[in-house]
Structure formats: structure tokens, C-alpha cells
C-alpha positions as CSV (number, residue, x, y, z in Angstrom):
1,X,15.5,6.2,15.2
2,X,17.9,8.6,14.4
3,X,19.5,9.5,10.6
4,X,22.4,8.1,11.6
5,X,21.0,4.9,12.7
6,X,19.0,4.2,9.7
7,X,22.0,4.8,7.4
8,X,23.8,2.0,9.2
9,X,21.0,-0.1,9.1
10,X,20.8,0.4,5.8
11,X,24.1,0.6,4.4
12,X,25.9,-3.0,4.3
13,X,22.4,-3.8,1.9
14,X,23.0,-0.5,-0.4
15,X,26.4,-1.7,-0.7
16,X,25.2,-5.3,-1.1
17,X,22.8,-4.5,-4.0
18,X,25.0,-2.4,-5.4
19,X,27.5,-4.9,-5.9
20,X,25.2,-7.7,-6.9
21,X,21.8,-6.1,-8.0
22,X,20.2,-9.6,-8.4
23,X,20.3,-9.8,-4.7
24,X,18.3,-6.9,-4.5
25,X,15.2,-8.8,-6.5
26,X,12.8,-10.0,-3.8
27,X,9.4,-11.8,-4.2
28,X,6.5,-11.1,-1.9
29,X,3.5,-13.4,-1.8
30,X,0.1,-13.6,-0.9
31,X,-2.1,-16.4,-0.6
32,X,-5.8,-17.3,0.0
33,X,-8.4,-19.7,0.8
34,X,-11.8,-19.9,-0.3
35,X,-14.2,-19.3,2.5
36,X,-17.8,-20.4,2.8
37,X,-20.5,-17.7,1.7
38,X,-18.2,-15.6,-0.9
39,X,-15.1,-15.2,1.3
40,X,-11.6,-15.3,1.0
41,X,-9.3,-16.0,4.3
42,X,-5.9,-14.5,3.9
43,X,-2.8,-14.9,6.3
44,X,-1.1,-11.9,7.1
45,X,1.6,-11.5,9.8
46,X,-0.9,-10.3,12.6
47,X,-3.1,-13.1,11.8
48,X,-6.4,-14.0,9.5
49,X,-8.1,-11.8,7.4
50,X,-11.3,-12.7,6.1
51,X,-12.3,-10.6,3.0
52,X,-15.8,-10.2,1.3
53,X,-18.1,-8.3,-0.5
54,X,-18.4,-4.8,0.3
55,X,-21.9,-3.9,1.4
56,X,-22.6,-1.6,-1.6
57,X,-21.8,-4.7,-3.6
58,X,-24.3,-6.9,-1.5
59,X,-21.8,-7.7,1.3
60,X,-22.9,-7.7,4.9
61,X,-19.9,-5.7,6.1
62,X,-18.8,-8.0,8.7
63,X,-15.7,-9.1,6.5
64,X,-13.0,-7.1,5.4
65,X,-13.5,-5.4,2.2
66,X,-10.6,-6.0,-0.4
67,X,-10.5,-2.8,-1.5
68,X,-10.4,-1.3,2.0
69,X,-7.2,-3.7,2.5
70,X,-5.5,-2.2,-0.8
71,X,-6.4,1.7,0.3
72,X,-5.0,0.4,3.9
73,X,-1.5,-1.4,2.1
74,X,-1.2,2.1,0.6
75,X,-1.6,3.7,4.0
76,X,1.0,1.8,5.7
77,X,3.3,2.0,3.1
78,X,3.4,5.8,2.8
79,X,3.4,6.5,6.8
80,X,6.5,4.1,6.5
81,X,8.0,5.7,3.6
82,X,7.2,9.0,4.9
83,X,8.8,8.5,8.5
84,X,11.6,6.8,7.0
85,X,12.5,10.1,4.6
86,X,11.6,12.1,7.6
87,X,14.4,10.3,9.6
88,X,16.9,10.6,6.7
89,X,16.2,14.3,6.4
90,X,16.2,14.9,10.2
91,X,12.6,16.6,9.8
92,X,11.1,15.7,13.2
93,X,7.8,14.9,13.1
94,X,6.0,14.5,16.7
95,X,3.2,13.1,15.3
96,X,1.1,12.3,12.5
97,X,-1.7,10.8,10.5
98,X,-2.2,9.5,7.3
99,X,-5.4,9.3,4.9
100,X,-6.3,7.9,2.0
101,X,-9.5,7.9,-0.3
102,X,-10.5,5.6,-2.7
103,X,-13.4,6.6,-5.7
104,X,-15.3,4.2,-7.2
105,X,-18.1,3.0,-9.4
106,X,-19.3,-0.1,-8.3
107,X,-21.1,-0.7,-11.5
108,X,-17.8,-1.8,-13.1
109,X,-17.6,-4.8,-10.5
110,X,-21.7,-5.4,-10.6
111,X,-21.3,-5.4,-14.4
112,X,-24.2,-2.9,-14.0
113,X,-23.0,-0.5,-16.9
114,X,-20.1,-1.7,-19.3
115,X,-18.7,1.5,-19.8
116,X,-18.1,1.7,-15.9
117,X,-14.4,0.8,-15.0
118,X,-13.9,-2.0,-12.7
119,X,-11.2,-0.2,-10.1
120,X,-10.9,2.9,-8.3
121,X,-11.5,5.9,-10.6
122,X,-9.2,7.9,-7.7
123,X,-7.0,7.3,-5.0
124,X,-6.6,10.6,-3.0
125,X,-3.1,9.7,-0.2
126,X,-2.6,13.1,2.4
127,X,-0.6,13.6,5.7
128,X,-1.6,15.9,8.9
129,X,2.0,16.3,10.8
130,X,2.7,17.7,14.1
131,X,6.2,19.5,13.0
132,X,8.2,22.3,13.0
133,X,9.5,22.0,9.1
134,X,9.7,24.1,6.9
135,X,7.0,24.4,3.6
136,X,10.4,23.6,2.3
137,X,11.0,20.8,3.8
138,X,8.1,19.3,3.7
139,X,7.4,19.7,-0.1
140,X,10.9,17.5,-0.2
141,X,9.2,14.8,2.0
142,X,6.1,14.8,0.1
143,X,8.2,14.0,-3.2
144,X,10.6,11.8,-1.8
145,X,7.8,9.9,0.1
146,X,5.8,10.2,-3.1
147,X,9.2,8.7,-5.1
148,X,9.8,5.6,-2.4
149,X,6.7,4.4,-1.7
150,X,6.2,0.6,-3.5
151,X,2.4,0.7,-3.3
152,X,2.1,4.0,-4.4
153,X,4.5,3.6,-7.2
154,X,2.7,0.4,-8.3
155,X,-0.8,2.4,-8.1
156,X,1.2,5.4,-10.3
157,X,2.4,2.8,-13.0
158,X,0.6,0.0,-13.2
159,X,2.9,-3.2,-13.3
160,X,2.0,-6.3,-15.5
161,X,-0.5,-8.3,-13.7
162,X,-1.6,-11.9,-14.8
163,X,-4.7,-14.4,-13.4
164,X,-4.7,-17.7,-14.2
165,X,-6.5,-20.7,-13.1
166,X,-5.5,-24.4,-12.4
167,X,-7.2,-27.3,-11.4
168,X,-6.7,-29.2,-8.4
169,X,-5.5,-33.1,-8.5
């Protein structure tokens, strides 16, 4: 896709949320079902994912880890991000591959040691790119990526997050 391209696709909704920005306000959901043997089955758009325990938390490593999935959502969303600015900025990039590390103590979750956090104490997000820009350049696509990216931004500055529970029948 070419600069030009995007900008079309993208223009009639800049002008659309800019004139209404309550269109602009969308809701994304999840959900999950309970699974047998401490699992959790989530839809995605490329099918069924079944989530459990990670094996240093007594999993057997034949389901999904949930954490994995975030680190992996964050993934996605900056190598989207990222080739989207790229585009915008006509910085061609032939290639590329992104990484992310997540640090944690899983004493939190065990409830091993109280004063261990439950969460990742890091999140570490880097690109390799095959391209010809400029340090310049690519300094600008690391903040602007950095600036765009939802999960990312939601990682940076924590949203308010609720739990509840309700009974069924």
C-alpha cells in the first residue's frame, strides 16, 4: 500500500470523526468459556484459543499461555502500527521482525511472596528492519509507532479496569 492509498482509505473516517467524535468511540470485546482442567476457550477471528496455566505456574504447556497472548496482542499491534507510519512516511521497509519480552515474577500469581507484583515487572517491544532509512527517519517511526499503538498505549497508561462476577439463572 502506498501513502497515497492509505490516506484515502483513511480520510472519509478522519473527516467522519472529526465531525461527529462520538462515532469515533468503538467497543471491542472478548469473551470466554470455561474449559475443563483450568482452561479458558476464547474465540478469536482465526479460530479457538485455548488458554492455561503457564508451565512455570504448574501448566503443562499444551495450552496457550495468557500472558504469551497479551505479549503477542502487543506484537501485532506495533508491526501494524509501525508498517502503517512506515507507509505514511514513505520509509520503505523490505522486511521486518518484531520482538517483545515480557519480565515476570511468578510469585505474585502463586501468591508465593506478597510483596511480589502480580503482572509483568517489564515489557521490552524492539524492531530488526530491512531498510534504507535514515537514523532520522527511523527515530520518527519509533515515536510515532510508539504514539499510535492502542496496546502499547494501554500497557504505558494503564486504563481503568473492573472484574465482576454474576451468577447464572
Amino acid at each position: 500500500m502506498t501513502a497515497d492509498e492509505l490516506k484515502a482509505l483513511q480520510a472519509p473516517l478522519k473527516a467522519r470523526y472529526r465531525e461527529n467524535p462520538s462515532a469515533a468511540l468503538i467497543t471491542l470485546r472478548a469473551e470466554g468459556e470455561l474449559g475443563e482442567g483450568l482452561a479458558c476457550r476464547v474465540e478469536t477471528a482465526k479460530g479457538l484459543i485455548e488458554a492455561g496455566l503457564h508451565p512455570a505456574t504448574g501448566g503443562s504447556g499444551l495450552k496457550a499461555c495468557s500472558g504469551d497472548m497479551l505479549l503477542q496482542a502487543l506484537a501485532a499491534c506495533a508491526g501494524v502500527t509501525l508498517q502503517a507510519v512506515a507507509t505514511a512516511l514513505n520509509i520503505p521497509i523490505r522486511s521486518g521482525r518484531v520482538r517483545v519480552e515480557g519480565e515476570l515474577d511468578v510469585r505474585g500469581t502463586l501468591a508465593v511472596d506478597r510483596e511480589a507484583p502480580v503482572g509483568f515487572r517489564a515489557v521490552r517491544l524492539s524492531f530488526e528492519l530491512d531498510t534504507d532509512a535514515s537514523s532520522e527517519q527511523l527515530d520518527r517511526l519509533l515515536t510515532l509507532t510508539e504514539r499510535y499503538c492502542v496496546v502499547l498505549q494501554s500497557l504505558k497508561a494503564p486504563v481503568p479496569a473492573q472484574a465482576r462476577i454474576q451468577r447464572l439463572g
